[in-house]
C-alpha positions in Angstrom: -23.4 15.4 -6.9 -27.0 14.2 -6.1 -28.0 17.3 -9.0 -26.1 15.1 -11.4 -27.2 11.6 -10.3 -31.0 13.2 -10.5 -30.4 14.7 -14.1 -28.9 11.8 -15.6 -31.7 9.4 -14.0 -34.1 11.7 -15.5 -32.8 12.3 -18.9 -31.5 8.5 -19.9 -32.6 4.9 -20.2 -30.2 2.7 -18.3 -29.1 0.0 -20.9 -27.9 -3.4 -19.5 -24.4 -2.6 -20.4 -24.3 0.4 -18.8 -25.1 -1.1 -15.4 -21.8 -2.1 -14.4 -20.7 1.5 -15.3 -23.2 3.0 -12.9 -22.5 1.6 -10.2 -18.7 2.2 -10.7 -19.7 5.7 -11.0 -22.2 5.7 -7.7 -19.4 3.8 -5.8 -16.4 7.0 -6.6 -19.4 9.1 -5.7 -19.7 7.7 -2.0 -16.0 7.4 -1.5 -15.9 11.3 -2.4 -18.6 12.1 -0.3 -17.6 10.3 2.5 -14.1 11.6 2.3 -15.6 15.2 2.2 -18.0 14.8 5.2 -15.3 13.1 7.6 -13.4 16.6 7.1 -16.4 18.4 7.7 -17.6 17.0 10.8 -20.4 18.7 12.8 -24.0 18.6 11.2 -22.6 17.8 7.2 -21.0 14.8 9.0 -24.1 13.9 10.4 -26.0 14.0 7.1 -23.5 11.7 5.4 -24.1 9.3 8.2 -27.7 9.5 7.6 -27.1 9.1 4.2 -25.7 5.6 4.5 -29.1 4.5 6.5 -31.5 5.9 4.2 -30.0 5.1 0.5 -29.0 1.5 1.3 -32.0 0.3 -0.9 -30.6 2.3 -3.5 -27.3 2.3 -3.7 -24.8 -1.0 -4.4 -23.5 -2.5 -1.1 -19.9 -1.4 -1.7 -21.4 2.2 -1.9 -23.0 1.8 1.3 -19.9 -0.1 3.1 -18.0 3.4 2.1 -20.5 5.6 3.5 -21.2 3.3 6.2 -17.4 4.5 7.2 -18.9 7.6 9.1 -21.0 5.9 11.5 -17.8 4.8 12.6 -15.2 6.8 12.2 -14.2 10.3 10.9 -10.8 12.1 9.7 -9.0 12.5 13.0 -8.0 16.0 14.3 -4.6 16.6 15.6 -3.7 15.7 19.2 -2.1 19.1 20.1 -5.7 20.4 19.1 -7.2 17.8 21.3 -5.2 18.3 24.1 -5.3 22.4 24.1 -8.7 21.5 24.5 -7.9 19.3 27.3 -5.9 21.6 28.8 -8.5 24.6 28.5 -11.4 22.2 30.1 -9.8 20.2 32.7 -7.0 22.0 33.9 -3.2 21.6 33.7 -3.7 19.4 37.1 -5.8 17.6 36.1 -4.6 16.6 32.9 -1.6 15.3 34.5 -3.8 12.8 36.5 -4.5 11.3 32.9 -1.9 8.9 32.5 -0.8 6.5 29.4 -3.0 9.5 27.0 -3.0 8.0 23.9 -1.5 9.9 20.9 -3.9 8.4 18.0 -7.5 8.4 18.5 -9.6 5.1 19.5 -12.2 6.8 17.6 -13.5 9.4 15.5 -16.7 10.7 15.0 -18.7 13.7 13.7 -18.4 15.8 17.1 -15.7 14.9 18.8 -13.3 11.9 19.3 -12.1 9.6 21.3 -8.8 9.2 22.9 -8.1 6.3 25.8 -5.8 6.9 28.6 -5.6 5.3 32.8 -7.0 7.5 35.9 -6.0 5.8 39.2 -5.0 2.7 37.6 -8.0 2.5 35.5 -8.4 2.5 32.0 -11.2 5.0 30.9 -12.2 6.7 27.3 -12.1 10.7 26.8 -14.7 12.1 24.3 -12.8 15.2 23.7 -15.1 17.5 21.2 -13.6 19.1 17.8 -12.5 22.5 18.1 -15.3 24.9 16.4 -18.0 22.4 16.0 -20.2 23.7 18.3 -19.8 27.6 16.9 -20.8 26.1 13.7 -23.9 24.3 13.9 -25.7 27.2 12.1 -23.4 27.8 9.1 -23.7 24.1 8.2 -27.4 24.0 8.7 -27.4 27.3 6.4 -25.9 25.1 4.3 -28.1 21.8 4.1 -31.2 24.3 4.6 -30.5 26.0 1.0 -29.7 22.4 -1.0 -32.5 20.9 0.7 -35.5 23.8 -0.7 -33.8 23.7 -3.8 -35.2 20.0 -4.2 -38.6 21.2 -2.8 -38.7 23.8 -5.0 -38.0 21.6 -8.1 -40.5 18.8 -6.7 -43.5 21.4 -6.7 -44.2 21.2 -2.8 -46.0 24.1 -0.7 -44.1 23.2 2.3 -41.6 25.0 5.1 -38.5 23.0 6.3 -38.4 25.6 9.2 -39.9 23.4 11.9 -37.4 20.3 11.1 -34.7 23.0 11.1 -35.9 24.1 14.5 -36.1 20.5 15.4 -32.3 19.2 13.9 -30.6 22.5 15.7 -32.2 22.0 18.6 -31.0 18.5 19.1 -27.2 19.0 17.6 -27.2 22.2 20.5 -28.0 19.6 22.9 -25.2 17.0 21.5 -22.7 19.7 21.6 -23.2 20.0 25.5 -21.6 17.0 27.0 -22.8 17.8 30.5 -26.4 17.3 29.2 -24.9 13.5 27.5 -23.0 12.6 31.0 -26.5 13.3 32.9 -28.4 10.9 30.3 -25.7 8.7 30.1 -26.0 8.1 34.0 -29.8 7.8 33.5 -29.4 4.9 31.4 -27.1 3.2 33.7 -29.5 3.3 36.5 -32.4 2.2 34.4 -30.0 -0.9 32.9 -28.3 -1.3 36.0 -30.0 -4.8 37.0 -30.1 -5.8 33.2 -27.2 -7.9 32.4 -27.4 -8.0 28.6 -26.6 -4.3 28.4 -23.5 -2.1 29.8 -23.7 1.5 30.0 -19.8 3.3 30.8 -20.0 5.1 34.2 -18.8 9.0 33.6 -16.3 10.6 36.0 -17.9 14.0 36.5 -14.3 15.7 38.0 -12.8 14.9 34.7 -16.2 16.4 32.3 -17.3 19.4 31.4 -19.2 20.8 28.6 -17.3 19.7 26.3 -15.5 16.9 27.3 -16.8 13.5 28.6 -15.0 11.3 30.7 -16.3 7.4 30.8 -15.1 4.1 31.9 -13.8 2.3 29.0 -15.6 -0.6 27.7 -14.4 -3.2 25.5 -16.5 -4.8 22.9 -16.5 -5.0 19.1 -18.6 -2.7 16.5 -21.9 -4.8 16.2 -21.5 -5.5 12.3 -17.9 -6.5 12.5 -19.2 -8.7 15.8 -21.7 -10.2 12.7 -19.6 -11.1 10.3 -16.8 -12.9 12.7 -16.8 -16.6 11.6 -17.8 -17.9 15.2 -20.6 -16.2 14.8 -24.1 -18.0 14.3 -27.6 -17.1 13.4 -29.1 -17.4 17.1 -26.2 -14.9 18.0 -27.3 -12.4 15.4 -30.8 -12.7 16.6 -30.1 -12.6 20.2 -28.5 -9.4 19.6 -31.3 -8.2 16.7 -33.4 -8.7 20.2 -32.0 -6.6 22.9 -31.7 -3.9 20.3 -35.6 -4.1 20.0 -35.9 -5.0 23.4 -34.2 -1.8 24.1 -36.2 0.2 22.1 -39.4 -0.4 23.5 -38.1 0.3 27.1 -37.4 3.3 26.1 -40.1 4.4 24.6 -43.2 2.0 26.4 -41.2 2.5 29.7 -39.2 5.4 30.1 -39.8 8.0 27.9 -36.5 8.5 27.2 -34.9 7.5 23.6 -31.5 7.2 22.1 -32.6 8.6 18.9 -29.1 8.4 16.8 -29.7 5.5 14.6 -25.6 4.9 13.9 -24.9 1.1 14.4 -21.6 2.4 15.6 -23.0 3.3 18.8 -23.6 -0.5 19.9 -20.4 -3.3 20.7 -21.2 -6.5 21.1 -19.0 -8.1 24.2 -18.4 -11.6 25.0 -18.4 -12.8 28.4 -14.4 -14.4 28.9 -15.4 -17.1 30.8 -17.8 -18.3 27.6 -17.8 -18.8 24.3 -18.4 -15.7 21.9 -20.9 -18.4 20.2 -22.8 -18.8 23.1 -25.8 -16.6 23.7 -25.4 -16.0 27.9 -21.9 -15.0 26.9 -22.9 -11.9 25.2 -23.5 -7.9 25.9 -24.5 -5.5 24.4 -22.2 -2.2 25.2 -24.5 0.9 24.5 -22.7 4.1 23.8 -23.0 7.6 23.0 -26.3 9.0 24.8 -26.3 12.9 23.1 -28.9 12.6 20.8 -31.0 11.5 23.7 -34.7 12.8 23.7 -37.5 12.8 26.3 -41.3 12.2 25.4 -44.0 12.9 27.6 -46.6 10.4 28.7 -49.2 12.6 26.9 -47.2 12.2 23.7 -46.8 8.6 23.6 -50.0 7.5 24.8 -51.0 9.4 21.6 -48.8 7.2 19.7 -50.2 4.5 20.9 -53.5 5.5 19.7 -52.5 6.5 16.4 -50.7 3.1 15.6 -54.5 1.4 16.7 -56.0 4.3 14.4 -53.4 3.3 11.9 -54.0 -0.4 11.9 -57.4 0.6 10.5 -58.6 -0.8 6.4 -60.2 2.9 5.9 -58.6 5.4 4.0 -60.9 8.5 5.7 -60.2 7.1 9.4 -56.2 6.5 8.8 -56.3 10.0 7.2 -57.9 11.8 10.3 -55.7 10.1 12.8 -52.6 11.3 11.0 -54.0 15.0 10.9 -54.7 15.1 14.6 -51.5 13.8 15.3 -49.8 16.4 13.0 -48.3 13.6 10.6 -50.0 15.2 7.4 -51.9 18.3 6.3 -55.5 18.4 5.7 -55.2 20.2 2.2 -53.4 16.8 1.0 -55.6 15.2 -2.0 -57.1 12.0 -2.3 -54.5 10.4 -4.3 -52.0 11.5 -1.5 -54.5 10.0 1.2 -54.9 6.9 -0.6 -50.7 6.6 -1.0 -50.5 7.2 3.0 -53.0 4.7 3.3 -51.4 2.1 1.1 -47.9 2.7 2.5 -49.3 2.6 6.3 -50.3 -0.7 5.1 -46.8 -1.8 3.7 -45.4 -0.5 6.8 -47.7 -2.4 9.4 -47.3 -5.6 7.6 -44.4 -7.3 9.8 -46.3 -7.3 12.8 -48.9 -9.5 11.1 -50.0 -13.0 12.3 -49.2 -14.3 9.3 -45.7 -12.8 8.9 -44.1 -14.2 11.9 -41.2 -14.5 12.3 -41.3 -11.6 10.1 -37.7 -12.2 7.7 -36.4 -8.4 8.0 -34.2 -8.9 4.7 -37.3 -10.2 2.3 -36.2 -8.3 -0.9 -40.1 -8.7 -1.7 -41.0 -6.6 1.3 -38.0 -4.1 0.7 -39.4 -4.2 -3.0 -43.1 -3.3 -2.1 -42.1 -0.9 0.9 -39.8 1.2 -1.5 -42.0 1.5 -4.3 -45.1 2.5 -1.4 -43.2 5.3 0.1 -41.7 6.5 -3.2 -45.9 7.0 -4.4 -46.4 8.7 -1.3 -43.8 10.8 -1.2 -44.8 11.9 -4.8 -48.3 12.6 -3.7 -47.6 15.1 -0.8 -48.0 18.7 -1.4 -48.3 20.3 1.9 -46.8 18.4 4.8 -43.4 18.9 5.8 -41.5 15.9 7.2 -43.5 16.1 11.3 -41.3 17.6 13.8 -42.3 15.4 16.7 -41.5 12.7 15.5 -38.6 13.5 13.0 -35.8 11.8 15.4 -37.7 8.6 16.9 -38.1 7.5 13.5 -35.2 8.1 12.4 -33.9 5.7 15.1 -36.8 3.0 14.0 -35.5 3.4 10.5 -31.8 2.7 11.7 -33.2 -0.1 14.1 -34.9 -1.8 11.2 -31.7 -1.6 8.9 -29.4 -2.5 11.5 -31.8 -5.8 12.1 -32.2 -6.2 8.2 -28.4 -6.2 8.2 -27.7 -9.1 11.1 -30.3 -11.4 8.6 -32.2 -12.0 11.8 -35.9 -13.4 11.6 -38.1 -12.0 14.7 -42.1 -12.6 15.8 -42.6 -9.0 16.1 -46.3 -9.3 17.7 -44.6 -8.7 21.0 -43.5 -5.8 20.5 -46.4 -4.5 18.7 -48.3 -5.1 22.3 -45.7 -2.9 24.3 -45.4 0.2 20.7 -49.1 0.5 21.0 -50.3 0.1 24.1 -48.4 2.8 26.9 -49.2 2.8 30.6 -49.6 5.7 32.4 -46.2 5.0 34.2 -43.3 8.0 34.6 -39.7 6.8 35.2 
């Protein structure tokens, strides 16, 4: 499908007339893909999902509100499947302590879903995973590995994908072991514990194994449908935009320890009963799903830190450097691609500008400049592969920004600026 959208971008003129066509054409295309990919599950799953982050300056909203269905939900496998996996895990016994199971999922998702049932009078939430998913991981990144170097080898680039292979297998064999979630899940509730704006479920480690995760169930609604709810108001959406930041840089200035799955289905908002959902003391946020979870040493993000300051810098040569020692770009790049990094570095940096605050995170100007700046830069690179290290973290900075863009909210972003580029030497 994306072979056909390419050729006939290539080989035609869009007329005026045609426009409405196009996009009735691009908005079948997401409804097919997405309909695939929620059958699919595992890793293609997870590319769709990705999909609907990274081509929403591209593709006409209702487009993106179809794909956008897969950070939220996917086709739902039977319950007899789901509870012979049950059964295997857990243990006739203990299945029968799960009372009120419920027959239809709460949610779906790319690994596993979600069904909701009561265990000694409480009501909790069972992440049960798919059957297969976890022996498949290879065959579908087989899969995504051949369509993605036959676009490198139509683009003319001298680079191997094998590193960001290494680096997307390595985290989905991680996801698929919900032993290694329930321990970072309980991380995050001790590190949030005294923080009242966020709520982290508490796991039940008799009822979990490796592949299925037991957690208190929280209520709360999907952050974008939380957006859109008439009571809703502009401080509320930046409130919210706020301790999704906020949350960001604890993990990464602070802790060393990131949430790097950039789905906006992995946040609810929750309103405290006794106030107003319009009222910003009256509101939660409910973090969820902690697989994708990745750890980064003090070594690596004091680095950072120090290529953001080298970054910040006017000269071409100096930016250039900093992004070869830190392994963002090969040194056999040209001039023209050095310049492009230079200029889209710039583009990049500009919201944390003096004179952009509060920075508006849905200026179509900015969106305008940013897209055509990585676009030159992307068409400039020769010989370095998308960097391993730090593949993941911005891919959650990516989904951040969107996710903010999305809520309309307008933030001063030089605090935050101060905590991204300056980490102390502190271990959590």
């Amino acid at each position: 499908m994306a072979s056909r959208v390419a050729a006939h971008e290539i080989g035609s003129r869009v007329l005026p007339a045609d426009t409405q066509k196009k996009i009735e054409t691009r908005i079948e295309q997401a409804r097919v893909i997405a309909d695939s990919l929620s059958h699919l599950k595992g890793a293609a799953m997870k590319a769709g999902q990705l999909l609907s982050l990274d081509t929403s300056d591209f593709l006409p909203p209702e487009a993106i509100e179809i794909l956008s269905r897969l950070q939220a939900r996917a086709t739902p496998t039977r319950t007899a499947d789901i509870r012979a996996v049950l059964e295997r895990e857990l243990g006739a016994a203990k299945l029968n302590r799960l009372k009120n199971f419920s027959e239809h999922p709460h949610a779906s998702a790319s690994i596993g879903q979600i069904h909701t049932a009561e265990l000694a009078g409480r009501k909790v939430a069972i992440k049960v995973q798919y059957p297969g998913v976890a022996d498949s991981i290879d065959s579908d990144l087989a899969i995504l590995r051949r369509l993605a170097g036959g676009f490198i080898a139509v683009s003319g680039k001298k680079f191997s994908l094998d590193d960001t292979f290494s680096e997307i297998r390595e985290v989905l064999t991680q996801e698929v072991d919900y032993n290694v979630e329930r321990s970072h899940l309980e991380r995050y509730r001790d590190l949030l514990a005294a923080r009242r704006s966020y709520i982290v479920p508490q796991s039940y480690a008799e009822f979990s194994t490796s592949r299925v995760l037991t957690m208190s169930f929280e209520d709360g609604l999907p952050i974008m449908e939380w957006s859109r709810l008439p009571s809703t108001q502009a401080e509320d959406r930046e409130y919210i935009a706020r301790l999704v930041l906020d949350l960001f840089c604890m993990e990464f200035s602070e802790w060393g320890l990131v949430q790097t799955d950039p789905n906006f289905g992995n946040y609810l908002v929750r309103a405290d009963a006794s106030q107003s959902a319009a009222r910003l003391r009256g509101q939660s946020l409910v973090c969820l799903d902690f697989g994708a979870t990745l750890t980064y040493s003090n070594e690596f993000r004091k680095g950072y830190a120090r290529l953001l300051n080298t970054l910040a810098s006017n000269d071409t040569e100096t930016i250039f450097r900093g992004a070869v020692e830190f392994g963002l770009l090969d040194q056999r790049e040209s001039a023209e691609a050095r310049e492009a990094f230079k200029d889209m570095i710039q583009v990049t940096m500009e919201p944390f500008h003096p004179d952009r605050q509060p920075f508006r995170f849905s200026d179509p100007d900015y969106e305008r400049r940013t897209t055509a700046a990585n676009r030159r830069f992307t068409r400039a690179l020769v010989y370095s592969p998308p960097p391993r290290k730090i593949l993941f973290l911005h891919r959650k900075l990516g989904g951040i920004f969107n996710l903010v863009k999305r809520l309309g909210a307008e933030i001063d972003l030089r605090p935050y600026w101060q905590k991204m580029s300056f980490i102390v030497d502190e271990r959590v």
